[in-house]
C-alpha positions as a printed Julia matrix, in Angstrom:
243×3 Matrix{Float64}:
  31.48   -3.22  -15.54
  29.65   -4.03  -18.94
  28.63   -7.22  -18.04
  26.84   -5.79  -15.27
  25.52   -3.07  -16.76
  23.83   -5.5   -19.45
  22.91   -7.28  -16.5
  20.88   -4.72  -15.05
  19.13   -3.47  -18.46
  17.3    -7.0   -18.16
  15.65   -5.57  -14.82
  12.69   -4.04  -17.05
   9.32   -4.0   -15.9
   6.93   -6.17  -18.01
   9.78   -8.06  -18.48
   8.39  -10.68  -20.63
   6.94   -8.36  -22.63
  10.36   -7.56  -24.87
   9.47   -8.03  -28.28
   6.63   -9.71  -27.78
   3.87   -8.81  -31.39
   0.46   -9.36  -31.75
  -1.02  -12.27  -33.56
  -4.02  -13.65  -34.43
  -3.98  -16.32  -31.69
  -3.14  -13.9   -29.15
  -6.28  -11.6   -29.99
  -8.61  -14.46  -30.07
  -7.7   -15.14  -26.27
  -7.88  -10.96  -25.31
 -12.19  -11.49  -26.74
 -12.85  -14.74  -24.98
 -11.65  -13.43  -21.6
 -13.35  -10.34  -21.65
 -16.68  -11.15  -22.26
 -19.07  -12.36  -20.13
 -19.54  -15.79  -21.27
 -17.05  -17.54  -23.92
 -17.25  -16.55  -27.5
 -15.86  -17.43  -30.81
 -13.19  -14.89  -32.08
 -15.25  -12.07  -34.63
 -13.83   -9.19  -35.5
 -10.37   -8.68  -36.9
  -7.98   -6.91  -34.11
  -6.51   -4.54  -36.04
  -4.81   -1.28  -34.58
  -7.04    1.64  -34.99
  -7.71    4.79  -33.15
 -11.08    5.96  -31.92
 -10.09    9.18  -31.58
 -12.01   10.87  -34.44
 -15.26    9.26  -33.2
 -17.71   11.76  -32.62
 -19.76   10.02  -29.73
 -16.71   10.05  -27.93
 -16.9    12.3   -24.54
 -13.81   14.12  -23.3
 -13.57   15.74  -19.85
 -14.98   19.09  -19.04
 -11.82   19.24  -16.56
  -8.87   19.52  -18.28
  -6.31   19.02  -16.02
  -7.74   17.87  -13.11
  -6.31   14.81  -11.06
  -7.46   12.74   -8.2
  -4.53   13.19   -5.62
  -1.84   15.39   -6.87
   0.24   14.86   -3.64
   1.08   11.33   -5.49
   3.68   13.12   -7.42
   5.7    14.1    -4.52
   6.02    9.94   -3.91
   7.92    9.72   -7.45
   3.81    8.6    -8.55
   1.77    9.51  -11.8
  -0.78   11.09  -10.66
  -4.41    9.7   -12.07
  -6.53   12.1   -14.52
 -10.07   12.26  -13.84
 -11.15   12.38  -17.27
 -13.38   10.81  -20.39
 -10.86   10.72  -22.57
  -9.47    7.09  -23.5
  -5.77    8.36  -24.83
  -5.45   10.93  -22.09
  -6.14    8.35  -19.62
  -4.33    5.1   -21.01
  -1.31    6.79  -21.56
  -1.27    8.38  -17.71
  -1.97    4.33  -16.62
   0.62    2.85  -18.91
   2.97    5.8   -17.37
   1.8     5.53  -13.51
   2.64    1.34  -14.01
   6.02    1.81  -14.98
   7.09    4.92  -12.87
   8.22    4.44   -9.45
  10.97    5.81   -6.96
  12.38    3.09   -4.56
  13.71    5.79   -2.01
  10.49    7.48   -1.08
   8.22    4.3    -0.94
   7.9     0.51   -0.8
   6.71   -2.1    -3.71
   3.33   -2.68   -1.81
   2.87    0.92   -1.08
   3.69    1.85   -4.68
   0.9    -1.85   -5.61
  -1.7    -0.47   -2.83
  -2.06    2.77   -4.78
  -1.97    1.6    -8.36
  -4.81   -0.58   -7.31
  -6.8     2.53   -6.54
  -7.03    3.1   -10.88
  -9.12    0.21  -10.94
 -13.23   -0.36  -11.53
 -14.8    -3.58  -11.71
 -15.55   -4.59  -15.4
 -18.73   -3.37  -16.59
 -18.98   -6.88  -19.06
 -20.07   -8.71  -16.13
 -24.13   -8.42  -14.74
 -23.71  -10.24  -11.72
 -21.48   -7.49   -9.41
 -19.6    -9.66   -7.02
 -18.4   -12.16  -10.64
 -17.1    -8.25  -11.57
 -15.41   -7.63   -7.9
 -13.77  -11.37   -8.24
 -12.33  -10.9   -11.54
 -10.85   -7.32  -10.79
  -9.48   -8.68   -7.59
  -8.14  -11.23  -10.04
  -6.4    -8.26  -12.59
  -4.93   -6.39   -9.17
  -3.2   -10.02   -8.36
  -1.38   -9.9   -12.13
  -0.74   -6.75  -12.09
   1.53   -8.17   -9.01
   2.47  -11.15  -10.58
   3.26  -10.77  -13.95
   3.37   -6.88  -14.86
   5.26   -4.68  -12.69
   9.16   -5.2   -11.88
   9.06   -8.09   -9.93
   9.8    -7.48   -5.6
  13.62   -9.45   -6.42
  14.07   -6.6    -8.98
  12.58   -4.25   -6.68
  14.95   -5.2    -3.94
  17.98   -4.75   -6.88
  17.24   -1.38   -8.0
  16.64    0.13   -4.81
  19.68   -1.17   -3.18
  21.11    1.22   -5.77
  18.84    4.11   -4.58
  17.24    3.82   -7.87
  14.3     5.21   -9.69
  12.37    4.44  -13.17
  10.32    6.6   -15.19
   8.39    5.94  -17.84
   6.95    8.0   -21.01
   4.66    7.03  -23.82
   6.52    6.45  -27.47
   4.39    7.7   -30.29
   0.73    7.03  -30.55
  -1.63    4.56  -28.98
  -2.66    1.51  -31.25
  -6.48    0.8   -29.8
  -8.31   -2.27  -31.0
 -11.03   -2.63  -33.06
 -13.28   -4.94  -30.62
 -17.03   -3.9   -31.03
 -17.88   -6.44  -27.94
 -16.01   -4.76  -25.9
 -16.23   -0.56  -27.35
 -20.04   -1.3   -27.51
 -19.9    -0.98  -23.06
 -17.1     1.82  -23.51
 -14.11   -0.36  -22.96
 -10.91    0.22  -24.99
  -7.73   -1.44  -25.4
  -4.62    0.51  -25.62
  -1.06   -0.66  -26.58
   2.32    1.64  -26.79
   5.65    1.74  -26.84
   6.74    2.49  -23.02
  10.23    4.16  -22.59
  11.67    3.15  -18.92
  14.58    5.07  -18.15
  16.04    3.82  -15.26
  18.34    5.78  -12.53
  20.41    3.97  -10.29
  23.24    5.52   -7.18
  27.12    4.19   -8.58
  30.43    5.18   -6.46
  30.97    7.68   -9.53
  27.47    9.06   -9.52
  24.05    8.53  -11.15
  23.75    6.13  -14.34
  20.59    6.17  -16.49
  19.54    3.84  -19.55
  16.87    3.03  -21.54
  14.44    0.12  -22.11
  11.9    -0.04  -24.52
   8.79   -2.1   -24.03
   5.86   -2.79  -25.7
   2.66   -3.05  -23.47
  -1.1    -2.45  -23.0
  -4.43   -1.47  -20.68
  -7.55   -1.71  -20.98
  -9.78    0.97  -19.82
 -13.23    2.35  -19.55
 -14.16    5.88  -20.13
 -17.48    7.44  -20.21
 -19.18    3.98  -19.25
 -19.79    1.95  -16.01
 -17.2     3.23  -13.9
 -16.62    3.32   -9.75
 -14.91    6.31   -8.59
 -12.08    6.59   -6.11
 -13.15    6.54   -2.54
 -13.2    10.53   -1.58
 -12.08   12.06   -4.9
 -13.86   14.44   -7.67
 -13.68   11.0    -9.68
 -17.6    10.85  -10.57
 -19.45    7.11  -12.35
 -18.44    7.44  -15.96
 -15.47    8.86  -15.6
 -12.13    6.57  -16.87
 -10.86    3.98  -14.93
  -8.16    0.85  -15.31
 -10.15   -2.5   -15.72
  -6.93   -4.26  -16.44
  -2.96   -4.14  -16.95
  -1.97   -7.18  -19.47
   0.49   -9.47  -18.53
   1.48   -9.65  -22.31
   1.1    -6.79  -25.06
  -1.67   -7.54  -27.42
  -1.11   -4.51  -30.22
């Protein structure tokens, strides 16, 4: 029974993200594939928040979400807001919470897809559509629990949720703040749930991971929502944590 219980703590989501720390190589490869054309690595990376920065917008409605019937699907439901922690730490939550009795993989994938907005670093708008289709396909690939995992936890009726650890570490990248783009890394708790012939086990993984969003920049809205241009949206999930 312990060697399968250690078994199943490696099913994490961003699995190859365990213990994974920033370093200097890894931040000169975040710059250069963010920007629109290649660039030598500038400024130093290192974890700061912008929190106290006055020109800074936060929403004027606190509290408000685009589809609140998401929750009922074992979903996060998104914010619509301007704030940059608000919002990163409801997309780092929404990516690793998930309930594999009341929906698919692809349904759970076809609605975290709906958090992202083309990149605003790119002028030409369908080399902006191309590379977000290109973030949605490793967010598939090589962030969330993988479909064999998938298939493992739920023939186990099981469930993960996920909660923010502490603060967010955002990065000091004037190429990319300067069009309202920040980069957000945490700690991500994942407790998983899982259906044994003596009842419900849960455990703990610990991950470290990161998003990058915009807020109060170029922004699309979701299809039919209050979302409005400006307000935050996922540009991309990394596939490795780079704070």
């Amino acid at each position: 029974m312990m060697a399968d219980t250690k078994k199943r703590r490696g099913a994490i989501l961003w699995a190859a993200l365990g213990g994974l720390v920033l370093i200097a190589a890894a931040s000169v490869l975040v710059v250069a594939s963010l920007v629109r054309t290649p660039v030598e690595p500038g400024p130093d990376p290192s974890a700061t928040s912008p929190s106290s920065d006055p020109t800074l917008t936060a929403t004027a409605r606190p509290g408000d979400v685009v589809d609140p019937d998401v929750s009922e699907r074992g979903w996060v439901p998104e914010p619509i807001t301007r704030d940059q922690d608000e919002y990163a730490r409801a997309a780092l939550t929404a990516a690793g919470t998930f309930d594999t009795t009341l929906n698919s993989r692809s349904e759970w994938l076809t609605w975290l897809k709906t958090w992202f907005t083309p990149s605003p670093l790119y002028d030409n708008e369908q080399d902006a559509l191309d590379q977000m289709a290109r973030y949605q396909t490793e967010l598939d690939q090589a962030v969330v629990l993988p479909l064999e995992l998938w298939n493992d936890l739920a023939s186990d009726d099981g469930r993960v949720t996920a909660r923010v650890d502490g603060d967010l570490d955002f990065l000091d990248l004037p190429e990319t703040t300067a069009e309202n783009l920040w980069t957000a890394s945490a700690d991500l708790v994942l407790t998983y749930t899982r259906s044994t012939p003596e009842g419900e086990v849960s455990y703990d993984e610990t991950v470290r991971v990161s998003v990058q969003v915009v807020c109060d920049g170029e922004s699309t809205p979701t299809p039919g929502s209050s979302q409005q241009p400006g307000d935050c949206k996922v540009v991309r999930f990394f596939d490795e944590a780079v704070g």
